[in-house]
C-alpha positions in Angstrom: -19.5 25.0 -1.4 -21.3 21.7 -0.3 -20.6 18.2 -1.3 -22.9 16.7 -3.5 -26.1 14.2 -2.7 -24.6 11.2 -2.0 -26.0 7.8 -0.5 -24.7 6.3 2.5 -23.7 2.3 3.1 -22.4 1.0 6.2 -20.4 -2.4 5.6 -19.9 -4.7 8.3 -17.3 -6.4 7.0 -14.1 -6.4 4.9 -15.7 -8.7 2.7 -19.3 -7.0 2.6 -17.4 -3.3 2.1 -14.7 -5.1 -1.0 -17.8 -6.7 -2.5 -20.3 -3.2 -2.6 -17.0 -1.4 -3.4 -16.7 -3.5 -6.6 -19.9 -4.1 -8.0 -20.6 0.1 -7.5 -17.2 0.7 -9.1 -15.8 3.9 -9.4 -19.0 5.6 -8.4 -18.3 4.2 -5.2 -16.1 5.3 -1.9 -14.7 4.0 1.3 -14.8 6.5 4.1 -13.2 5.8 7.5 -11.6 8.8 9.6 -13.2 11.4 6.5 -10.8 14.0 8.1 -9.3 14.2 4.2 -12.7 13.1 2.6 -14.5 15.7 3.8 -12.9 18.6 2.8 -12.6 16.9 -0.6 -16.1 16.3 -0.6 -17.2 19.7 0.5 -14.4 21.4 -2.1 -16.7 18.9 -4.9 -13.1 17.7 -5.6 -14.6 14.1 -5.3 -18.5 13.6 -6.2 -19.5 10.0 -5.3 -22.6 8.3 -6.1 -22.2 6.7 -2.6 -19.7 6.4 0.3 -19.1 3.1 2.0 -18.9 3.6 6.0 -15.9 1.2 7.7 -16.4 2.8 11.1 -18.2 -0.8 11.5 -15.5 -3.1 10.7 -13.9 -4.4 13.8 -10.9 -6.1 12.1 -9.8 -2.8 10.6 -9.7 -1.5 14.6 -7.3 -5.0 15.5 -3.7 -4.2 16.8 -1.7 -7.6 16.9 1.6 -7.9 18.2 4.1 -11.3 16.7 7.8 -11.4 17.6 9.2 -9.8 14.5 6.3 -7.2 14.1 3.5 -5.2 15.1 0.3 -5.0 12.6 -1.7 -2.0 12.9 -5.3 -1.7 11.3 -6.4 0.3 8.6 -8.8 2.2 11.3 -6.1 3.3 13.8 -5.8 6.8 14.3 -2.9 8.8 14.5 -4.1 10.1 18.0 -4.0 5.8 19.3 -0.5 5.6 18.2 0.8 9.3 19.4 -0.4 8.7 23.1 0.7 5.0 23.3 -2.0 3.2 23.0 -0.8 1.0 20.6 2.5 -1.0 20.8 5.4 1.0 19.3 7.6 -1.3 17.4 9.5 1.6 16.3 11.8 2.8 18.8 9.6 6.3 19.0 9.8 7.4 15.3 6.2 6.5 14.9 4.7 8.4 17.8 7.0 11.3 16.7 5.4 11.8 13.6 2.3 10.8 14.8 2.1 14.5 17.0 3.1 16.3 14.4 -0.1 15.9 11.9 -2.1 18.5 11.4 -4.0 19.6 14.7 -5.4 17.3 17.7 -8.7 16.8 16.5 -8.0 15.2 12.9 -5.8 13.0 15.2 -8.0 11.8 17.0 -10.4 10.7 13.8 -7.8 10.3 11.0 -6.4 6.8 10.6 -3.0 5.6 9.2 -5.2 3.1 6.9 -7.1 6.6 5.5 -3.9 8.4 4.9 -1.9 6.0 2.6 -4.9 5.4 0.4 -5.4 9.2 0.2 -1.9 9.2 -0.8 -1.4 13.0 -0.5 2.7 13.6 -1.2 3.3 15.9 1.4 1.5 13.2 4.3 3.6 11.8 6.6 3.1 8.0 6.9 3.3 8.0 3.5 6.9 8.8 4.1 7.4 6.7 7.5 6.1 3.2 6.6 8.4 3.1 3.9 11.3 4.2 6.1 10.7 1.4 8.0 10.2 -1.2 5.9 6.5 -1.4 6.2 4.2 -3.6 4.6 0.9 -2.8 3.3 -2.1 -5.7 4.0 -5.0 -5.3 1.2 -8.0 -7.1 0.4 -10.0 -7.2 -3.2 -12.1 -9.9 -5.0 -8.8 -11.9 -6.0 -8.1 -12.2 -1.7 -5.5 -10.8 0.4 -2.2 -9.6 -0.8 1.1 -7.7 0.9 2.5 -4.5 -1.0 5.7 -3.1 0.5 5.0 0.3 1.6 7.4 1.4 -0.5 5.9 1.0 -3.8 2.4 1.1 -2.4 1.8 5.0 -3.7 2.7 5.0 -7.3 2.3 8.7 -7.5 0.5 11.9 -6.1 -3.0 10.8 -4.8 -2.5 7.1 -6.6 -2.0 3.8 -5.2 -1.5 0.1 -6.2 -5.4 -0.2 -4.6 -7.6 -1.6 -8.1 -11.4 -1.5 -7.9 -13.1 -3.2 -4.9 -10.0 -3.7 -3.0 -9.4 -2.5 0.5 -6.1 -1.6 2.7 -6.6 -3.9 5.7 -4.0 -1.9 7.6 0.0 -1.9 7.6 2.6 -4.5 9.1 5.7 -2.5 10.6 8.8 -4.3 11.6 10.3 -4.2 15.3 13.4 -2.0 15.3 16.0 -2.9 18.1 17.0 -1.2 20.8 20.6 -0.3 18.7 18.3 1.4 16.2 18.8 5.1 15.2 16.4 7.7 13.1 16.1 11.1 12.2 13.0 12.5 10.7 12.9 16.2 9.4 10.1 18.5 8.1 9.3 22.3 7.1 6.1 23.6 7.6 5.2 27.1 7.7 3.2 26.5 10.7 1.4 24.1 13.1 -0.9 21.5 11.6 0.1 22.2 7.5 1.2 19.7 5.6 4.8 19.6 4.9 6.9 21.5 2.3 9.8 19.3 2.7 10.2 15.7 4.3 13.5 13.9 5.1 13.1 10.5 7.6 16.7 8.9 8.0 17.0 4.9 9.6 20.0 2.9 10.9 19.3 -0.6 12.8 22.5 -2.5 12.9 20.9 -5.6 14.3 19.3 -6.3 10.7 22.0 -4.0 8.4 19.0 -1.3 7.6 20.3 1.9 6.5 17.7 4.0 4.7 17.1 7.7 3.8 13.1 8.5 2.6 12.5 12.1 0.8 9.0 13.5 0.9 7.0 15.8 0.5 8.0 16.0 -3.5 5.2 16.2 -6.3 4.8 12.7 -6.5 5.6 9.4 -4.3 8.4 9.4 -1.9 11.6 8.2 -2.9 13.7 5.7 -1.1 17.3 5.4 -0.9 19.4 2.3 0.9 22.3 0.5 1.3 25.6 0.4 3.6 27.4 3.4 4.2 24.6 5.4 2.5 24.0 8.1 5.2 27.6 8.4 6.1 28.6 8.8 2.2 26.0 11.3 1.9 27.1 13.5 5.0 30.8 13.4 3.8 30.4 13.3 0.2 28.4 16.8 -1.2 28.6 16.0 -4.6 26.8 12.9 -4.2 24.1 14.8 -2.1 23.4 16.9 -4.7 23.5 14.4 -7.2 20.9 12.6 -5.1 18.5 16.2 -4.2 19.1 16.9 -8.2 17.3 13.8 -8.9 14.7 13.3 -6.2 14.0 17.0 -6.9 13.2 17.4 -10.5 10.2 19.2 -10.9 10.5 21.3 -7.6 10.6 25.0 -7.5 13.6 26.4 -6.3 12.3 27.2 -2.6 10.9 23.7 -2.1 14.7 22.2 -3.5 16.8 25.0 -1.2 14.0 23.0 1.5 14.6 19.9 1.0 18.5 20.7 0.8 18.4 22.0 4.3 16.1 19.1 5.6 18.7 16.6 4.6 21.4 18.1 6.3 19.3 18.5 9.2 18.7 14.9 9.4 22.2 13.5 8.1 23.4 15.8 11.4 20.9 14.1 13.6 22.2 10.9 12.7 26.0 12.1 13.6 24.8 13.3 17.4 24.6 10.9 19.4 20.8 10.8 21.4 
């Protein structure tokens, strides 16, 4: 099957691309890496009167380094922050999971910006900004705004994004050295998306202690608070408790996963690196 006939708009900036994204309205479509568009275009799963091309925008390429953070723009690829050529405020989680998407050469196209607003369940930054603490940057008629990265997908393949607004790119927090993480997924082989995600963070510099489950049939779901991972590695009943809830709707198979996943990274986070 082939997409349908479709017209094509480069933008040349954020505020030419918000402004043709909201007059066209929902007839009208941002494309940056396309390594997720495409398929959906060629599968006729999205039919757009006319896709707006970012590839243009410089300010979406920017990486921009403060003391307490490093902001990343929508147009960075995973492929730029797998080989290191971006600062890594993260103490090697995001390179990590930046290897492990899909296959090399939706790397090097596909951008971090592309894959929250796709906002597939089973991605994986979808699951890592919020483990961090993330921030997401967005621009629409009204002007710029911050979403936390953990409310930012409100459920499978929706975002907070309204009509005409833009994700500008995604403001992650420096982890220090003292920092600790685990991050755990099943696929059935190289390049598929994930069955079952588990990402686990400790920084005792700032008191973070967060566990993210993915991979679920909607948004991830965070968990924090002091003593939460330890709790959860001594305690079973509350583990379950916890899978029983950030599980409902899962088959069996893909809750036994997601089980397993957990205990893989709650022992990650007992062994010392």
């Amino acid at each position: 099957m082939k997409a349908v006939a479709y017209a094509f708009e480069a933008a040349a900036s954020v505020d030419a691309a918000t402004s043709v994204l909201r007059d066209g309205g929902w007839g009208f479509k941002p494309v940056a890496g396309g390594q997720s568009l495409g398929a959906m275009l060629n599968l006729r799963l999205a039919q757009p009167e006319t896709l707006v091309d970012l590839d243009g925008i410089s300010e979406l390429r920017d990486v921009k380094e403060a003391a307490d953070h490093v902001f990343f723009g929508a147009m960075t690829t995973h492929a730029a922050i797998e080989d290191g050529h971006v600062p890594d405020p993260s103490g090697g989680l995001m390179p990590f999971v930046a290897r492990s998407i899909a296959y090399r050469a939706v790397r090097n196209r596909g951008t971090i910006g592309g894959s929250l607003c796709h906002a597939d369940p089973a991605a994986d930054w979808v699951a890592c900004l919020p483990l961090l603490g993330a921030t997401v940057a967005v621009a629409g008629e009204a002007g710029r705004r911050d979403i936390p990265a953990a409310s930012f997908m409100t459920s499978a393949f929706e975002t907070q994004l309204t009509d005409g607004e833009l994700l500008l790119g995604v403001r992650v927090p420096r982890r220090s050295p003292a920092a600790r993480w685990s991050y755990r997924k099943f696929c059935r082989k190289t390049g598929e998306f994930s069955h079952a995600t588990v990402g686990a963070l400790i920084d005792p510099a700032d008191g973070t202690e967060r566990l993210v489950l993915g991979a679920l049939d909607g948004a991830p779901r965070v968990f924090e608070g002091a003593g939460l991972l330890h709790d959860l590695t001594a305690d079973m009943t509350r583990r379950q408790a916890l899978l029983d809830d950030a599980g409902q709707g899962l088959d069996d198979t893909r809750r036994a996963l997601l089980a397993e996943m957990l205990r893989l990274a709650l022992n990650d986070m007992e062994t010392p690196r």
